[in-house]
N, C-alpha and C positions, 0 to 999 in steps of 0.2 A: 746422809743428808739428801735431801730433795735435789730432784734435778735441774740446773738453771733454765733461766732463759733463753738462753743462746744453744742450750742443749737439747732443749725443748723444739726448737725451730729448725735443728738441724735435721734430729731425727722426721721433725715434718718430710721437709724438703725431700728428703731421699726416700722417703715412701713415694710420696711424689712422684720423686722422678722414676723407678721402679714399674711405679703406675702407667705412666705418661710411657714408658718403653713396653709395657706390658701392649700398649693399647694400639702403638702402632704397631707390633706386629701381629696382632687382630687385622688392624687394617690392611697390612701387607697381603695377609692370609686372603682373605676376600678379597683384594684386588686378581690374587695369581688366580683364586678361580673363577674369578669373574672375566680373566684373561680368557681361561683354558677353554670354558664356556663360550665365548664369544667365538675365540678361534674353531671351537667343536661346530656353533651352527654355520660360522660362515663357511668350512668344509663341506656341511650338508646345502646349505646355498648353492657354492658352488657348484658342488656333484649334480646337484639338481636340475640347475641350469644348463650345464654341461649333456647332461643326459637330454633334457627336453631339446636342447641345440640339434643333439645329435638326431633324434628322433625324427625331430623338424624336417631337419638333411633328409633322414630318409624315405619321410613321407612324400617330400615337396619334388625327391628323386622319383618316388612311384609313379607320383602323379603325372610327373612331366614325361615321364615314360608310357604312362599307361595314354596320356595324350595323342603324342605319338602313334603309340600303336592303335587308337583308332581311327588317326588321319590317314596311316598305313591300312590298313582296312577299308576305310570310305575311298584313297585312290585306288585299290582293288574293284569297288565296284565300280569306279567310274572308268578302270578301262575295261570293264569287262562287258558294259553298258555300249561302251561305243563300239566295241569290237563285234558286236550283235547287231550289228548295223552297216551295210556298205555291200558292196559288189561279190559274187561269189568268182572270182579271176586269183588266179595265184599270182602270190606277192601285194595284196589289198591287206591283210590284216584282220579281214573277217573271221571270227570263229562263226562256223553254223552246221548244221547237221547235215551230212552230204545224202542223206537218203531220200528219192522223192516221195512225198507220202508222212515220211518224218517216224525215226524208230521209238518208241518210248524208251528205251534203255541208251538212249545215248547222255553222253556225259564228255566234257571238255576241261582240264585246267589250264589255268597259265601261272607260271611260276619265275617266281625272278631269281631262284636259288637251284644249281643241280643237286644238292642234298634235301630236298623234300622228298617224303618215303610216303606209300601209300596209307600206313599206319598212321600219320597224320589227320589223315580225316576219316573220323568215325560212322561217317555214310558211302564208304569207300566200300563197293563190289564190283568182282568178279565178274557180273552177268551184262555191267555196264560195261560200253566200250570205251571209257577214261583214255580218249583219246589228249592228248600235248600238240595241238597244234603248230604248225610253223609256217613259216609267209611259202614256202614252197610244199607244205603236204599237209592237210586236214584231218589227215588218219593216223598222225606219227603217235607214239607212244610210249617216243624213245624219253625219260627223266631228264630235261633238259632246259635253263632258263628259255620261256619263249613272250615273255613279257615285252613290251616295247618301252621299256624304261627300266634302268639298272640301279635309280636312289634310292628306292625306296623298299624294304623286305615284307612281303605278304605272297601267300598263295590263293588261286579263285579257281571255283568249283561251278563249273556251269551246267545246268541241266534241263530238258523238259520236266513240266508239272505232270504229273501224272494221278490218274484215278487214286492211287494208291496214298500219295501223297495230300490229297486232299482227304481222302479219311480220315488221316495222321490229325488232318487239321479239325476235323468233326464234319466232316460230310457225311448224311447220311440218306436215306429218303425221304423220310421226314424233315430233316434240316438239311437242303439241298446246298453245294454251293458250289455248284453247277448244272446248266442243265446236262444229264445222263442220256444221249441218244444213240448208245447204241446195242439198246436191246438186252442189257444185264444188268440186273442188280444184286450181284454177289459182291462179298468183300473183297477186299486184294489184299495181298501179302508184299513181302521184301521179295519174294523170287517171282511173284505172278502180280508184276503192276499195274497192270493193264493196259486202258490205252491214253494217248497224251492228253493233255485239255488244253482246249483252244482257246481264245480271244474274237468273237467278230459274232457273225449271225447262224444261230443255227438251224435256220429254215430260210426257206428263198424269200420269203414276205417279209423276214426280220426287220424290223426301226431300228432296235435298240440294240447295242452288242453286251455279249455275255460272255461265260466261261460257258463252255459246252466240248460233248463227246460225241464224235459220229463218225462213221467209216470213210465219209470224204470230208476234208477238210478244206475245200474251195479254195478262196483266196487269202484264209485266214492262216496265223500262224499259232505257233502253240504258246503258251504260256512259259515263260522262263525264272530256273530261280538260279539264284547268285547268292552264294558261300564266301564271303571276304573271311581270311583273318591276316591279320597284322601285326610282325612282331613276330619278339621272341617267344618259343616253348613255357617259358616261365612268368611271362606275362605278356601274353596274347591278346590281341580284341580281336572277337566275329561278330560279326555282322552277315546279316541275311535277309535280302530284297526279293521281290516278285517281281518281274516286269513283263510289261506285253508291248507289243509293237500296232501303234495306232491303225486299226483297222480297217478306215474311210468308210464313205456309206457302201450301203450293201450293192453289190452289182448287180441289181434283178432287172436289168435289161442293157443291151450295149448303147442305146439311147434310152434316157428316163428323161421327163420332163412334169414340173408339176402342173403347167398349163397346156395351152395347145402349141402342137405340130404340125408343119405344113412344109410339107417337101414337094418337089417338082423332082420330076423321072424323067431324066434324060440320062445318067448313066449310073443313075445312083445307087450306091448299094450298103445295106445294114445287115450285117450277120451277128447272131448270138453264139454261133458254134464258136468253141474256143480255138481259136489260131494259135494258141501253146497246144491242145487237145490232152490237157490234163483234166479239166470239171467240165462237167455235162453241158450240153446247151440251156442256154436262157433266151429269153424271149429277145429279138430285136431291136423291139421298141416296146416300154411301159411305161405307157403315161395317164395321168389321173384326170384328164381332160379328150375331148376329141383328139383324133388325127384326121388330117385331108391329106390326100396325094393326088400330083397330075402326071399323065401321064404310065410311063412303066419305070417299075423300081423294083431291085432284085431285095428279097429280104429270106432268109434263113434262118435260124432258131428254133426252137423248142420251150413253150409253145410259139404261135405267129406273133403278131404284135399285140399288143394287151392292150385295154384298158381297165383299170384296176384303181382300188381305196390307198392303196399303203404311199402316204405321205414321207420323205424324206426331207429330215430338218437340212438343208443344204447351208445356211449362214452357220449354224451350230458343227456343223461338219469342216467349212473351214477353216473355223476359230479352232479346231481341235489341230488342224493340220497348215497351221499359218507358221506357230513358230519357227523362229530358224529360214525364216525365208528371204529370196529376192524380192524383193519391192520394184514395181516397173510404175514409173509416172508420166511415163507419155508413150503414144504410139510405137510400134516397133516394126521397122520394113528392113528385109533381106539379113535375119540375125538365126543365131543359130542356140541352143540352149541347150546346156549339158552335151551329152556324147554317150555311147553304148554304155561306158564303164564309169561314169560319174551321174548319176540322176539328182537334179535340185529340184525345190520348189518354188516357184512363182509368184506373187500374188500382187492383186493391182486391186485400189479400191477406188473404183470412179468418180466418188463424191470426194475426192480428196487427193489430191486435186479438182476441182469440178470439172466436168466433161460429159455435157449433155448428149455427145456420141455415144460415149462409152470410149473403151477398150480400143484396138484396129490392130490388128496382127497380120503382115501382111507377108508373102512369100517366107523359107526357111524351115528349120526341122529342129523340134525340140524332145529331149528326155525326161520323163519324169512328172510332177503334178502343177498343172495352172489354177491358179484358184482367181478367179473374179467375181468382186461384188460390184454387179451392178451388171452392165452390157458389153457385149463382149461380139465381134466381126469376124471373121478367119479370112483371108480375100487371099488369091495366085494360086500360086501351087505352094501349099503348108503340109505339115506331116509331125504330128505330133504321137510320140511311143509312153504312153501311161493313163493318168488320169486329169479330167478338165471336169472344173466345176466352177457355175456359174449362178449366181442368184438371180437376174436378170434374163433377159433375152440373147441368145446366141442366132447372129445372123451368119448365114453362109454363103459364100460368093465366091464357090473354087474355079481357076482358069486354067490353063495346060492340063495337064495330071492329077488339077481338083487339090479337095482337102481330104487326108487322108489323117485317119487316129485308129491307133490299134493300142486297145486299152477300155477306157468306155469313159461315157460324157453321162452329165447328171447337170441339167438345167433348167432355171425357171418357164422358158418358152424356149422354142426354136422354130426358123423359117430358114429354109432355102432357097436363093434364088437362079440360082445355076443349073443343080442339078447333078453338077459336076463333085459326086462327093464317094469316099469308100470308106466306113465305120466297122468294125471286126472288133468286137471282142478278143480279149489276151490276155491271159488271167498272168502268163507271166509277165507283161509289160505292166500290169497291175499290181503284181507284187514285187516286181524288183523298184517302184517306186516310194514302194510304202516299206519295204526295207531300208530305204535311205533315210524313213524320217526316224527321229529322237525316240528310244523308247520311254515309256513312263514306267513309273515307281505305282505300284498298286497298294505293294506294302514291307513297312520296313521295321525291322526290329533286330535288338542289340543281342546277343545272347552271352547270359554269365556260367 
């Protein structure tokens, strides 16, 4: 018999339901691996992020490190900069080269670690004296922190410029960059480096300063280079500066004037011979206008007194040599300025404050460089040890024992009215003044 109705809808149903279980565990299926899945990418998510975190870490570690080490570096050259500067008296802090004349093989570190080894530095010979200075001996050698500060980890490598090294840098006779004065033009080597290069003038007429090479080196100094590195072995910064030490105008007479001179000879006296009696004589007096004299006046030199073309920019001379200075804004009577073993600089600008006198320096004894723009007096008994430079007119009105400068003056005019005056050249009182100023950066660069 046919099957009922009720039999008919049963068997529906239970296909049905069959169905209906069949289907959700389809769905279940594709949920667990739409689970699996999900959890598989958020794994690689996380790892991802994880990795890039870490990465992050290590990069942002480099960096801040690698920062570091080349502020460790730049304070390397900054004390190696000032230590190049200041009094050659033991326990002052100066590194400098004790030989007069100046060796090209010399060479100096300063090290704030006793485990730095000469293998450290790959410019490191034998033939140099790699002296380690210390506040009581300039020739020590012994591997010894002699740094003046203990926070900071880098070593500095100081040395003269040399022929040699300016090859390195492409100097050649064709492409000069320096002038070559002393008579060879052969190459140099690592064992034959010639001779130092200087900073200043390399002929007595010079205006402009240079690098140059010659067998006397006057009043000029040599060129210096500076080796920073900073930091550890494993990630180091160098750094490597040129510096020269501000040269002043050229001293081609113990009085220069770009106007007229006019001295009275009652006990006056102007010598060119050098009172250090290191550089040859220069003339007493060079100036690019007349001179008149009355009377008798003692003068010495080599040649007599000159009149001569060569112009000195003297405003341009003490903008180069202003920085870093005392500012004086009014007259000064019975004062006393620096001392043997501290030399400063001076300078007083007469229109600024206004002071249609000028200057008035009256009685007392100073070290070191005066710099006035505009007019400038000396009056009693004064005694000034360096250099004096003046844009204006320098009047002289010495009384007792007069005005006395042993060093050399470079001024717009000059007139004496006393007579009472004794001017000497001193190339050391010239250069231990110009060792007190700031040296400058010529040229700087990172090396990787």
């Amino acid at each position: 018999m046919g099957m009922s109705v009720f039999g008919v809808y049963g068997k529906m149903r239970s296909q049905s339901h069959t169905a209906i279980q069949s289907s959700g565990e389809k769905e279940r299926g594709i949920a667990l691996v739409a689970s699996l899945l999900l959890v598989v990418v958020v794994g690689i998510v996380g790892a991802t992020v994880l990795e890039t975190t870490s990465t992050e870490i290590k990069i942002s570690g480099n960096y801040r490190e690698a920062v570091q080490n080349f502020y460790a570096a730049e304070a390397g050259i900054a004390e190696g900069q000032a230590r190049l500067r200041g009094m050659q008296e033991s326990g002052s802090g100066l590194i400098g080269d004790p030989v007069v004349g100046y060796n090209p093989r010399w060479s100096a570190y300063i090290l704030t670690s006793s485990t730095w080894a000469p293998g450290e530095d790959p410019g490191y010979s034998t033939l140099d004296t790699n002296f380690i200075p210390t506040l009581a001996s300039q020739t020590s050698t012994i591997i010894q922190p002699n740094s003046l500060q203990s926070s900071l980890t880098y070593w500095v490598k100081i040395k003269h410029k040399t022929e040699y090294d300016a090859e390195q840098a492409g100097h050649r006779s064709g492409t000069p960059h320096y002038v070559d004065g002393d008579g060879s033009l052969s190459m140099h080597n690592a064992a034959n480096v010639g001779n130092a290069v200087y900073y200043g003038y390399p002929t007595a007429e010079a205006e402009v300063p240079t690098q140059f090479t010659s067998p006397a080196s006057g009043t000029s100094f040599p060129v210096e280079l500076l080796r920073a590195v900073g930091g550890s072995t494993r990630n180091e910064t160098t750094i490597q500066v040129e510096l020269v030490h501000p040269p002043g105008p050229n001293p081609i007479g113990a009085l220069y004037a770009l106007g007229p001179v006019t001295l009275t000879g009652l006990s006056g006296i102007i010598s060119g011979d050098d009172r250090c009696g290191v550089v040859p004589g220069i003339p007493p007096v060079y100036t690019r206008a007349p001179a008149s004299t009355t009377g008798t006046l003692t003068f010495s030199g080599v040649p007599p007194p000159v009149q001569g073309p060569v112009e000195i920019g003297l405003s341009g001379n003490i903008g180069e040599l202003r920085p870093g200075s005392m500012v004086i804004m009014s007259d000064q009577m019975n004062q006393n300025f620096g001392s043997p073993t501290a030399y400063l600089t001076l300078y007083s600008d007469t229109s600024n404050p206004g002071n249609p006198g000028g200057l008035i320096i009256r009685n007392g004894i100073g070290y070191g460089i005066l710099l006035v723009e505009g007019d400038l007096t000396l009056e009693g008994t004064f005694t000034w040890n360096g250099l004096i430079l003046i844009t204006g007119h320098l009047l002289l009105k010495g009384e007792g024992k007069g005005i006395e400068i042993r060093g050399a003056i470079w001024a717009g005019q000059v007139t004496d009215l006393t007579g009472i005056f004794d001017i000497q050249f001193d190339s050391c009182q010239v250069k231990a003044s110009l060792l007190a100023q700031p040296l400058k950066v010529r040229s700087w660069k990172e090396e990787f």
